[in-house]
PyMOL Python script that loads the backbone (N, CA, C, O; Angstrom):
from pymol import cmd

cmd.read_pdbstr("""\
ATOM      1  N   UNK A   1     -31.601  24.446 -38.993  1.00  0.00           N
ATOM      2  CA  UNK A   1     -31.356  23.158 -38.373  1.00  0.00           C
ATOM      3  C   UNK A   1     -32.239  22.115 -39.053  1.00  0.00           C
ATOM      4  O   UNK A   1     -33.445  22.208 -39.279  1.00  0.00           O
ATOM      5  N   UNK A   2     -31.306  20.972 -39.375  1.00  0.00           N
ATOM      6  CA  UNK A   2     -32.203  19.986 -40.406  1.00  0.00           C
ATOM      7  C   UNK A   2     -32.435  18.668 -39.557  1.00  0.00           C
ATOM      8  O   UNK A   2     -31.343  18.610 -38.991  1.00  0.00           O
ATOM      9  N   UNK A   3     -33.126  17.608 -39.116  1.00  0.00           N
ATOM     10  CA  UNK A   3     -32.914  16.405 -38.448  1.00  0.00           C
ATOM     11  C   UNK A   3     -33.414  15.642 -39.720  1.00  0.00           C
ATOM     12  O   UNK A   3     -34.128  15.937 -40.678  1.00  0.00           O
ATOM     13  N   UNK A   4     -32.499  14.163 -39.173  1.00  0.00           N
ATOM     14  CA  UNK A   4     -32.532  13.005 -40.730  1.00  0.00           C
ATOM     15  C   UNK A   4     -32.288  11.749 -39.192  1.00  0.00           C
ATOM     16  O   UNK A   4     -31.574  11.433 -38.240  1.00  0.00           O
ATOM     17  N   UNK A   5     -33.498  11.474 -39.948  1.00  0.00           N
ATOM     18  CA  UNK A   5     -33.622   9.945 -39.234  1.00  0.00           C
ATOM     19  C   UNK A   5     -32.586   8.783 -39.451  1.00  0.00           C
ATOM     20  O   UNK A   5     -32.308   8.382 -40.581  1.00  0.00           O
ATOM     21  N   UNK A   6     -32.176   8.401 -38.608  1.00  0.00           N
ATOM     22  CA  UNK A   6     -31.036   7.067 -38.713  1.00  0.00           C
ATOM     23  C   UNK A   6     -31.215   6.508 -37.981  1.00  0.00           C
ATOM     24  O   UNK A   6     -31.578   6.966 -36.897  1.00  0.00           O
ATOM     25  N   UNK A   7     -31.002   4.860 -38.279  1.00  0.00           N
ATOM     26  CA  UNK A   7     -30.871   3.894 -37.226  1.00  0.00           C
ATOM     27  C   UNK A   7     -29.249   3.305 -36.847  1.00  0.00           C
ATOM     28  O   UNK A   7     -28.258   3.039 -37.526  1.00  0.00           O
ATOM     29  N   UNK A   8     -29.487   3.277 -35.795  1.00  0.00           N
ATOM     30  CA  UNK A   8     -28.000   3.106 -34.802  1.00  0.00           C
ATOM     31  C   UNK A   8     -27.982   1.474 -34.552  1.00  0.00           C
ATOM     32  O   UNK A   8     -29.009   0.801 -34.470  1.00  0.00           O
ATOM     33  N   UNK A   9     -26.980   1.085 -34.471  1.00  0.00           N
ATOM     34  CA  UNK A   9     -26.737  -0.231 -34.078  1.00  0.00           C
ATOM     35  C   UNK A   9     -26.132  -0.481 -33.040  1.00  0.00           C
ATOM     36  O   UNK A   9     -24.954  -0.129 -32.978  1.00  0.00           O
ATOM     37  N   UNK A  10     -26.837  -1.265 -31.735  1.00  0.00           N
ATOM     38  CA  UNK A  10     -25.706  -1.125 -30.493  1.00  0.00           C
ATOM     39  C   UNK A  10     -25.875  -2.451 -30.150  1.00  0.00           C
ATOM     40  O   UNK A  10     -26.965  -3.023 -30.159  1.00  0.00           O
ATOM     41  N   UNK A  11     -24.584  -3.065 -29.782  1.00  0.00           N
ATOM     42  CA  UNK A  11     -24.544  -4.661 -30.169  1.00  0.00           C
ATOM     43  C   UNK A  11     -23.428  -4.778 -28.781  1.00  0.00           C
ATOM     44  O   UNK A  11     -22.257  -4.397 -28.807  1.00  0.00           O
ATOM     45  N   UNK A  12     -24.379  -5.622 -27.188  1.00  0.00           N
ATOM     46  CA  UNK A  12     -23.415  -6.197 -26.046  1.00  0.00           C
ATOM     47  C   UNK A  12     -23.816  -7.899 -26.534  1.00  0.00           C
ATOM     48  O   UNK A  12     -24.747  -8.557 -26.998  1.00  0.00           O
ATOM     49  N   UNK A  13     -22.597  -8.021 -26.125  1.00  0.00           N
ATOM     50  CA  UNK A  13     -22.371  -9.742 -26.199  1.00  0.00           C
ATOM     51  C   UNK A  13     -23.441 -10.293 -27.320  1.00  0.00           C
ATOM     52  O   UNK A  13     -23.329  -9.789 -28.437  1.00  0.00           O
ATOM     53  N   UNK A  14     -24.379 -11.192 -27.143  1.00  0.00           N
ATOM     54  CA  UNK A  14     -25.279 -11.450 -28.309  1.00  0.00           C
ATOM     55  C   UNK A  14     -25.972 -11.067 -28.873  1.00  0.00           C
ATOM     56  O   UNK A  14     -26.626 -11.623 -29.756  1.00  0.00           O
ATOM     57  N   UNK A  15     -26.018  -9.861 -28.459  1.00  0.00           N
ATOM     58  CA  UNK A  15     -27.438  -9.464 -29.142  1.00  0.00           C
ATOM     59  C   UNK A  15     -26.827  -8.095 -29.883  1.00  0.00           C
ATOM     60  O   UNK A  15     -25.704  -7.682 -29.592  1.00  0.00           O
ATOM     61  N   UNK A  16     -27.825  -7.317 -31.040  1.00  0.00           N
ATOM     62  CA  UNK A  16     -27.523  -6.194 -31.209  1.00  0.00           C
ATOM     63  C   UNK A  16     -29.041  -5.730 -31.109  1.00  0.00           C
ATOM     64  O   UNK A  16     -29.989  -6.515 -31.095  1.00  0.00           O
ATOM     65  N   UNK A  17     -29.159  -4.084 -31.028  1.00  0.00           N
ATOM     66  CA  UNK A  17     -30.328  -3.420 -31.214  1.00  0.00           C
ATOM     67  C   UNK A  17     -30.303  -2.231 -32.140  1.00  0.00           C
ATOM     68  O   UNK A  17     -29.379  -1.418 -32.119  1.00  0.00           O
ATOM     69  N   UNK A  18     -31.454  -2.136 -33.045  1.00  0.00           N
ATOM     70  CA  UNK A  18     -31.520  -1.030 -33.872  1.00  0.00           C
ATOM     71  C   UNK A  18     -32.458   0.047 -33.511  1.00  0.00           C
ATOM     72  O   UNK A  18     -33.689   0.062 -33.507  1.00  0.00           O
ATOM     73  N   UNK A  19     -31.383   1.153 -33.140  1.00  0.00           N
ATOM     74  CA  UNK A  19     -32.448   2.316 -32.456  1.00  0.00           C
ATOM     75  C   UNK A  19     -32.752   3.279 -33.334  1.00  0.00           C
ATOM     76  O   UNK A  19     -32.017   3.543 -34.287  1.00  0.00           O
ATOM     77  N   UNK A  20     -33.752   3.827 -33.114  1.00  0.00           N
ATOM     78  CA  UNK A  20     -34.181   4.681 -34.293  1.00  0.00           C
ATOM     79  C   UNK A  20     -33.887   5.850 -33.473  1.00  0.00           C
ATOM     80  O   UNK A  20     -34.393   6.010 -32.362  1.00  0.00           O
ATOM     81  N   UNK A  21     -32.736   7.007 -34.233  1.00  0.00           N
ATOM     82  CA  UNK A  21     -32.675   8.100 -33.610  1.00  0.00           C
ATOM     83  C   UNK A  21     -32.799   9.416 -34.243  1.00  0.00           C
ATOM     84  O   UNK A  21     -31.579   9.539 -34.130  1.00  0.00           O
ATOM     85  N   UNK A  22     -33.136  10.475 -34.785  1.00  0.00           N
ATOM     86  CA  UNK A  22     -32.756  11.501 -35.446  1.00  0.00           C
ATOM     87  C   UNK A  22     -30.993  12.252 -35.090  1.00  0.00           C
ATOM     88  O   UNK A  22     -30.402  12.422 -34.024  1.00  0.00           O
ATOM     89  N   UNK A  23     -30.567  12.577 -36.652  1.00  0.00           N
ATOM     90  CA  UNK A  23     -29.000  13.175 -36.312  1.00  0.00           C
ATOM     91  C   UNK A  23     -29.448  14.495 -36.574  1.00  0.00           C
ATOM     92  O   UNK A  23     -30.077  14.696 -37.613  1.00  0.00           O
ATOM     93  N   UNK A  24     -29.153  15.677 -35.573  1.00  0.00           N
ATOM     94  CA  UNK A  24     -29.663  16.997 -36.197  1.00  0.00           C
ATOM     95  C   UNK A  24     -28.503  17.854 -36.910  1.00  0.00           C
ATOM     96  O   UNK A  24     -27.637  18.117 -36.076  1.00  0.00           O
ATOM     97  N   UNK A  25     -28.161  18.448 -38.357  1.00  0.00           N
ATOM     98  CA  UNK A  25     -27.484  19.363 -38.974  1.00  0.00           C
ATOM     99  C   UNK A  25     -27.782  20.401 -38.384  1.00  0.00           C
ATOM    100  O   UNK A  25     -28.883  20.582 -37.863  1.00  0.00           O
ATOM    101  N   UNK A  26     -26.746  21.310 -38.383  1.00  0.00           N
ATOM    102  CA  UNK A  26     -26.817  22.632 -38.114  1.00  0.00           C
ATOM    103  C   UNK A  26     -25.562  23.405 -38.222  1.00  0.00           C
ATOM    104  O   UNK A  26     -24.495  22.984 -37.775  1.00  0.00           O
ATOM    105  N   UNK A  27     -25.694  24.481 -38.787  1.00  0.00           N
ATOM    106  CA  UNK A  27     -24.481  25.831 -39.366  1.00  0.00           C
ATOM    107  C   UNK A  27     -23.344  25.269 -38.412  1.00  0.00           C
ATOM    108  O   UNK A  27     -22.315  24.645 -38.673  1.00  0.00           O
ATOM    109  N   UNK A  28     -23.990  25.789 -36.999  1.00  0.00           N
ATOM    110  CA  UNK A  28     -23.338  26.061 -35.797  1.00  0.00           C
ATOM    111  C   UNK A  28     -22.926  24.851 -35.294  1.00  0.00           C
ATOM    112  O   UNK A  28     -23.538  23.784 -35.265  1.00  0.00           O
ATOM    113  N   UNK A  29     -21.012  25.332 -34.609  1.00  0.00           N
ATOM    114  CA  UNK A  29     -20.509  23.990 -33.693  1.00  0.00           C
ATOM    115  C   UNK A  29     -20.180  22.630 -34.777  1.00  0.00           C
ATOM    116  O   UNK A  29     -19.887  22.662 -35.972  1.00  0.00           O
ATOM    117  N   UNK A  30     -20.312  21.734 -34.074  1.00  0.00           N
ATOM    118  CA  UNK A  30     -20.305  20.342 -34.635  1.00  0.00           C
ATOM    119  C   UNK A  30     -21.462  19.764 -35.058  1.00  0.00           C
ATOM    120  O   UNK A  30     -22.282  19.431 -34.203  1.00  0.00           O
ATOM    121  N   UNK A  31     -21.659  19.604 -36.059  1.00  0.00           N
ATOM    122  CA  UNK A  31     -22.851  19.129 -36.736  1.00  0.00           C
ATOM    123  C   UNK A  31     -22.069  17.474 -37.502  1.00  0.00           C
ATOM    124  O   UNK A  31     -20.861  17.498 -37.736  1.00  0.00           O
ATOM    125  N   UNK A  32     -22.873  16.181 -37.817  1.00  0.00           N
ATOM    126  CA  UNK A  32     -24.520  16.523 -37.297  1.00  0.00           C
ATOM    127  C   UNK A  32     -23.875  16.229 -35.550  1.00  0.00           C
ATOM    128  O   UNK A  32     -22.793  16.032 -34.997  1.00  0.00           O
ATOM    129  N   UNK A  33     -25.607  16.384 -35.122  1.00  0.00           N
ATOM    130  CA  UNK A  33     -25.201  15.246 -33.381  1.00  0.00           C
ATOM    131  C   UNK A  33     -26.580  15.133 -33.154  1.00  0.00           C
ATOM    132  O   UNK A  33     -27.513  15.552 -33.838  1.00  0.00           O
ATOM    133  N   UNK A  34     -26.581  14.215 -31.606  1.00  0.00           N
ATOM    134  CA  UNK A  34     -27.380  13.635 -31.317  1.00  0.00           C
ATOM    135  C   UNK A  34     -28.394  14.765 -30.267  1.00  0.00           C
ATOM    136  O   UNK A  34     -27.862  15.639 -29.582  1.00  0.00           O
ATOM    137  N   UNK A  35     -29.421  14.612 -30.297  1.00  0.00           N
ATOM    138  CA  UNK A  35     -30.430  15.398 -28.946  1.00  0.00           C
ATOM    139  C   UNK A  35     -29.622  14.429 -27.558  1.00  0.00           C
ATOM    140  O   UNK A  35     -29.153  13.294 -27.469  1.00  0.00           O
ATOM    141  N   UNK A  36     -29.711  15.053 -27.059  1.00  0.00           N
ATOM    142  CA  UNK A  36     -29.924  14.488 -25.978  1.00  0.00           C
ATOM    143  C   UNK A  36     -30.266  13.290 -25.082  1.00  0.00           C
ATOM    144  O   UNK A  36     -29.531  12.478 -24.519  1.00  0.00           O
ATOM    145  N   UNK A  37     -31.904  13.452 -25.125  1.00  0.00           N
ATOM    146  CA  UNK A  37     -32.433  12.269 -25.324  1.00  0.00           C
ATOM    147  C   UNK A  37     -32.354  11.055 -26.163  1.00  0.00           C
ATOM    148  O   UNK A  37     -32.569   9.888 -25.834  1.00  0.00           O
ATOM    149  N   UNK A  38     -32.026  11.516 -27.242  1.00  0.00           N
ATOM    150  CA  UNK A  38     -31.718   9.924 -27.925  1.00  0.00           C
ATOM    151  C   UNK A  38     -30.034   9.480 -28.026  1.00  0.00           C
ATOM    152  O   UNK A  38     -29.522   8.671 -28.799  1.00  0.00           O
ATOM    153  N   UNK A  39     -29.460  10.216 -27.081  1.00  0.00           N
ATOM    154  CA  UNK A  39     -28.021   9.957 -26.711  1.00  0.00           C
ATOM    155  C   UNK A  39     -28.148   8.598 -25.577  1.00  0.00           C
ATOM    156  O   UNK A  39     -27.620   7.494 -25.450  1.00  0.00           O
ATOM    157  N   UNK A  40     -29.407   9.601 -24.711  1.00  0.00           N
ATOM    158  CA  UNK A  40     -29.684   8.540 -23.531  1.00  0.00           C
ATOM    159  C   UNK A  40     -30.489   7.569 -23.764  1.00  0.00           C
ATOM    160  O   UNK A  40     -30.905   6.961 -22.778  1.00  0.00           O
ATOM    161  N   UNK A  41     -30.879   7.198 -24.936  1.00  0.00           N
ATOM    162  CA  UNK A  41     -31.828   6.074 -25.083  1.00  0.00           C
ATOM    163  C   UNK A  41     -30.870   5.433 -25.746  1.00  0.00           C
ATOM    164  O   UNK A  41     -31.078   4.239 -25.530  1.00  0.00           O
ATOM    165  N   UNK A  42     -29.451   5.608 -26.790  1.00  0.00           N
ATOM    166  CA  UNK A  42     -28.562   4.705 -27.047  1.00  0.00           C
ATOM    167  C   UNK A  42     -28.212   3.933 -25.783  1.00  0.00           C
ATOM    168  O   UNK A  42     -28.172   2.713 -25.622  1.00  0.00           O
ATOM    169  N   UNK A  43     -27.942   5.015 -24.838  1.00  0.00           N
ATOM    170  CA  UNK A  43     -27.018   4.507 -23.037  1.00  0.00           C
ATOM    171  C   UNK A  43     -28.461   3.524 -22.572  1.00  0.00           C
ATOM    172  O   UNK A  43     -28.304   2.359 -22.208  1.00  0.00           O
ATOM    173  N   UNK A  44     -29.642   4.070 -22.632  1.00  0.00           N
ATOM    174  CA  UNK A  44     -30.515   3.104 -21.706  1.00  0.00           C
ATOM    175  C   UNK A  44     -30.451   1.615 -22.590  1.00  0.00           C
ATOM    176  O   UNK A  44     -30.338   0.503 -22.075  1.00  0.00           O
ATOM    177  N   UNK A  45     -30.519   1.810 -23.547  1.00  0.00           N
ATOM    178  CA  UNK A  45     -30.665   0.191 -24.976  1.00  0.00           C
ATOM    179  C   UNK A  45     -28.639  -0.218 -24.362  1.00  0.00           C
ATOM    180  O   UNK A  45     -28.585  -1.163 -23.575  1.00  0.00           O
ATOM    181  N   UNK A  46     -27.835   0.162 -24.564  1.00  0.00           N
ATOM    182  CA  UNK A  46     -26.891  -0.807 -23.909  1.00  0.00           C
ATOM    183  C   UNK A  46     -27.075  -0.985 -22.796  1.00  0.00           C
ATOM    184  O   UNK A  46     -27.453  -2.155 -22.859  1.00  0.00           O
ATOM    185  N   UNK A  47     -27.118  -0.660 -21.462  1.00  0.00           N
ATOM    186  CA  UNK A  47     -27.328  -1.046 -20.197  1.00  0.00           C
ATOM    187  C   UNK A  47     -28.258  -1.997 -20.123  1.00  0.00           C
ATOM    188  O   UNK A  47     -27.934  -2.768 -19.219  1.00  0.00           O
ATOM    189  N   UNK A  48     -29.619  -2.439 -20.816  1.00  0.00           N
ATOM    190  CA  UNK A  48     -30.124  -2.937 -20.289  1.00  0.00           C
ATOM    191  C   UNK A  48     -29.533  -3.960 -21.429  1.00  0.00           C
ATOM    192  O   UNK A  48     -28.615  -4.387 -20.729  1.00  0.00           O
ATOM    193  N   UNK A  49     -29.416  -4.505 -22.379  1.00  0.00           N
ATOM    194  CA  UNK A  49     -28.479  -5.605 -23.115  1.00  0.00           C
ATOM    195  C   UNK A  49     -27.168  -5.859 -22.224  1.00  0.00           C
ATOM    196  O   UNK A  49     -26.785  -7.003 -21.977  1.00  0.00           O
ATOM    197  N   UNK A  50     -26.714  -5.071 -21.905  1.00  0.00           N
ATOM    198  CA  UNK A  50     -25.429  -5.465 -20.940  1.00  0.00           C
ATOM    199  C   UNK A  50     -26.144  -6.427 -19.693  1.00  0.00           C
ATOM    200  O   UNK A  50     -25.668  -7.558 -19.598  1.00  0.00           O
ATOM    201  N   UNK A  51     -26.951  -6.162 -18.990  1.00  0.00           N
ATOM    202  CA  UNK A  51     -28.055  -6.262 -18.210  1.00  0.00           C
ATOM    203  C   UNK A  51     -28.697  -8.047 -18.457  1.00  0.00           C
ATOM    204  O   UNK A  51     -28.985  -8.888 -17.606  1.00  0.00           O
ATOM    205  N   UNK A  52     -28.737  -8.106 -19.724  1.00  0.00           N
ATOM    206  CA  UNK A  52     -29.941  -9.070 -20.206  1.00  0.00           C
ATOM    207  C   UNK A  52     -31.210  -8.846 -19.916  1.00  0.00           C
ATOM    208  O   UNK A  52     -31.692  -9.744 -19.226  1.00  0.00           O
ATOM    209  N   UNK A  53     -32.181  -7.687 -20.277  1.00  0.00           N
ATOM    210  CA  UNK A  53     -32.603  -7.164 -19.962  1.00  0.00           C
ATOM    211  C   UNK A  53     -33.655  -6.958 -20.983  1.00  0.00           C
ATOM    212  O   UNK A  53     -34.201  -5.873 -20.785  1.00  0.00           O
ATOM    213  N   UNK A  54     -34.091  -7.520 -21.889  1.00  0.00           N
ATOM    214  CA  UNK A  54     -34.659  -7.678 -23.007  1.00  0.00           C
ATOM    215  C   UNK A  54     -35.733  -7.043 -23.350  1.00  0.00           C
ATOM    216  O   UNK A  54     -35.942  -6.462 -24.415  1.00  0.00           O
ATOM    217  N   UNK A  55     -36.760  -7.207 -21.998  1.00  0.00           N
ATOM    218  CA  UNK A  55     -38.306  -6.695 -22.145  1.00  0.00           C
ATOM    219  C   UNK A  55     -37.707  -5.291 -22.402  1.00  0.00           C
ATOM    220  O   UNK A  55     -37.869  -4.683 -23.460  1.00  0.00           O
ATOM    221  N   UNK A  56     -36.762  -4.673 -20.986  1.00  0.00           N
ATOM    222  CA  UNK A  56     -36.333  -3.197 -21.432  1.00  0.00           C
ATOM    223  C   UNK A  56     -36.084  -2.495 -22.766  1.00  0.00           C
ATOM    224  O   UNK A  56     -36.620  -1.534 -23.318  1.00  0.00           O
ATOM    225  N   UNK A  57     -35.017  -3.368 -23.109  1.00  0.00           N
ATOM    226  CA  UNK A  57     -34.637  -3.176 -24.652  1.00  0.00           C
ATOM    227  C   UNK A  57     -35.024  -2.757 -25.629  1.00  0.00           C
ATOM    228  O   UNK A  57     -34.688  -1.771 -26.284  1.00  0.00           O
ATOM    229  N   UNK A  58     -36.116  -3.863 -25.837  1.00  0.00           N
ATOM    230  CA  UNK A  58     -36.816  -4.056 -26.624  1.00  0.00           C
ATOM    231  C   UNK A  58     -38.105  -3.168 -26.497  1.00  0.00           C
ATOM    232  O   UNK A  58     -39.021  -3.403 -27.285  1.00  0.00           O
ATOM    233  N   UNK A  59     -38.258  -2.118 -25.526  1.00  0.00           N
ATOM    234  CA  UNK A  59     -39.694  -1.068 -25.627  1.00  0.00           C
ATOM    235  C   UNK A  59     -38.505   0.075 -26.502  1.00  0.00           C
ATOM    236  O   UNK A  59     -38.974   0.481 -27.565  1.00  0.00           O
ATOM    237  N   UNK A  60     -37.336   0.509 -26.231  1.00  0.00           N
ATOM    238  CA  UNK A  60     -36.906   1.220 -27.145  1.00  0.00           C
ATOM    239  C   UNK A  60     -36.308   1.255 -28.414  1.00  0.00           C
ATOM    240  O   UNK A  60     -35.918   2.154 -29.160  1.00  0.00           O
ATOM    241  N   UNK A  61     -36.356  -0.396 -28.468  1.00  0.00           N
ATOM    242  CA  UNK A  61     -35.513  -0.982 -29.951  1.00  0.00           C
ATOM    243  C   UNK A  61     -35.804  -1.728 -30.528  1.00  0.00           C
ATOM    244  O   UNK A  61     -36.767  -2.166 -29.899  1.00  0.00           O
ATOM    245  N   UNK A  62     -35.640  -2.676 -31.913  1.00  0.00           N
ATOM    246  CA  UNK A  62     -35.333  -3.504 -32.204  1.00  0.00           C
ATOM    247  C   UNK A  62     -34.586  -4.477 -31.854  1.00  0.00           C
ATOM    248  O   UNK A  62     -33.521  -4.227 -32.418  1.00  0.00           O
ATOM    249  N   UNK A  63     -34.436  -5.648 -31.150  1.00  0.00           N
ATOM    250  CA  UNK A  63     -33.693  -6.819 -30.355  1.00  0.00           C
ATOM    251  C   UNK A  63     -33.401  -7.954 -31.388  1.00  0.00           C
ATOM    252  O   UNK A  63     -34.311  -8.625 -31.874  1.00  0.00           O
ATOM    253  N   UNK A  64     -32.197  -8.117 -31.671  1.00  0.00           N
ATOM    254  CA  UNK A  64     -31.592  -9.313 -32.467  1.00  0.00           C
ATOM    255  C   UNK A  64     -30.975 -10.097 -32.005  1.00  0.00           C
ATOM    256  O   UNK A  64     -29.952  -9.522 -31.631  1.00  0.00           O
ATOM    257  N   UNK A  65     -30.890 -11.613 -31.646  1.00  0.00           N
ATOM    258  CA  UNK A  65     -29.802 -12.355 -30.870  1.00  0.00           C
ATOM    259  C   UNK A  65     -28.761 -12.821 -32.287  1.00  0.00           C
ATOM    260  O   UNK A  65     -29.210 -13.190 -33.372  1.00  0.00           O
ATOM    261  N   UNK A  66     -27.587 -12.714 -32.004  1.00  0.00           N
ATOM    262  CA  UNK A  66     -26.621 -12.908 -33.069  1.00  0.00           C
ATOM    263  C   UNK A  66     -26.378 -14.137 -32.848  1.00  0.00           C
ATOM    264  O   UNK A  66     -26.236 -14.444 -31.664  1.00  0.00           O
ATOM    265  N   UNK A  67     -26.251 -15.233 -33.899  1.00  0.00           N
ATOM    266  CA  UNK A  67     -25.847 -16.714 -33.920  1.00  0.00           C
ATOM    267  C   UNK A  67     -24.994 -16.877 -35.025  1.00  0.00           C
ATOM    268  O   UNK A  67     -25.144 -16.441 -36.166  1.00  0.00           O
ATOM    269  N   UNK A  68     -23.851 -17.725 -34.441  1.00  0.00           N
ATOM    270  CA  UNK A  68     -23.022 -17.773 -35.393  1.00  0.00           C
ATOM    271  C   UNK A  68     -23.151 -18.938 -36.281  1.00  0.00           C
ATOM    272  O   UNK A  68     -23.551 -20.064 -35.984  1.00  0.00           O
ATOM    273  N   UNK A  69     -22.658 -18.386 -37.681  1.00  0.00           N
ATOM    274  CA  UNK A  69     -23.473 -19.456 -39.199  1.00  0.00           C
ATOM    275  C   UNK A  69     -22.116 -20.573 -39.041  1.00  0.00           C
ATOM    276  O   UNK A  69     -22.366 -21.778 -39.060  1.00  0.00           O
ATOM    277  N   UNK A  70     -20.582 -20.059 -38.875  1.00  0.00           N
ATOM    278  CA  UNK A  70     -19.720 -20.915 -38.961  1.00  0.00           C
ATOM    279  C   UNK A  70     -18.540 -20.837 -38.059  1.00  0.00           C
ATOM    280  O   UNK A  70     -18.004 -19.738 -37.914  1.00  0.00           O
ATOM    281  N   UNK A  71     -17.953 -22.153 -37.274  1.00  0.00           N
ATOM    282  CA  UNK A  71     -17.372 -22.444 -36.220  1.00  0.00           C
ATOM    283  C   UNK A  71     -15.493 -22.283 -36.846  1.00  0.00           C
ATOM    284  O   UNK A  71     -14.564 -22.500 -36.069  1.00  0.00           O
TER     285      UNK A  71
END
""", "prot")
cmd.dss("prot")
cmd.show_as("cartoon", "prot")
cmd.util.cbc("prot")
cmd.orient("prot")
């Protein structure tokens, strides 16, 4: 079993967040996938952006507000 660090992008209404998660390889089943826990820290980083919820967010992510360059 191999884990490789990736960052995830999860983007409600303005904002997006970059979560840092490990994907783990392995022989067995469906490879790669997520632990667990950082399944539920994708779900906790949208809920609380869905939320507006920022301080939350932002202890498990990176927080970006998206602005648009052209109308």
């Amino acid at each position: 079993m191999n884990k490789r660090p990736r960052t995830k992008l999860v983007q409600e209404g303005q904002y997006v967040a970059e979560v840092d998660i490990e994907l783990i390889d392995s022989d067995e089943g469906w490879s790669p996938y997520l632990s667990l826990d950082d399944a539920y820290k994708l779900d906790d980083v949208r809920m609380a952006l869905k939320k507006g919820d920022l301080k939350a967010a932002s202890r498990r992510a990176r927080v970006f507000n998206l602005v648009p360059v052209a109308v």
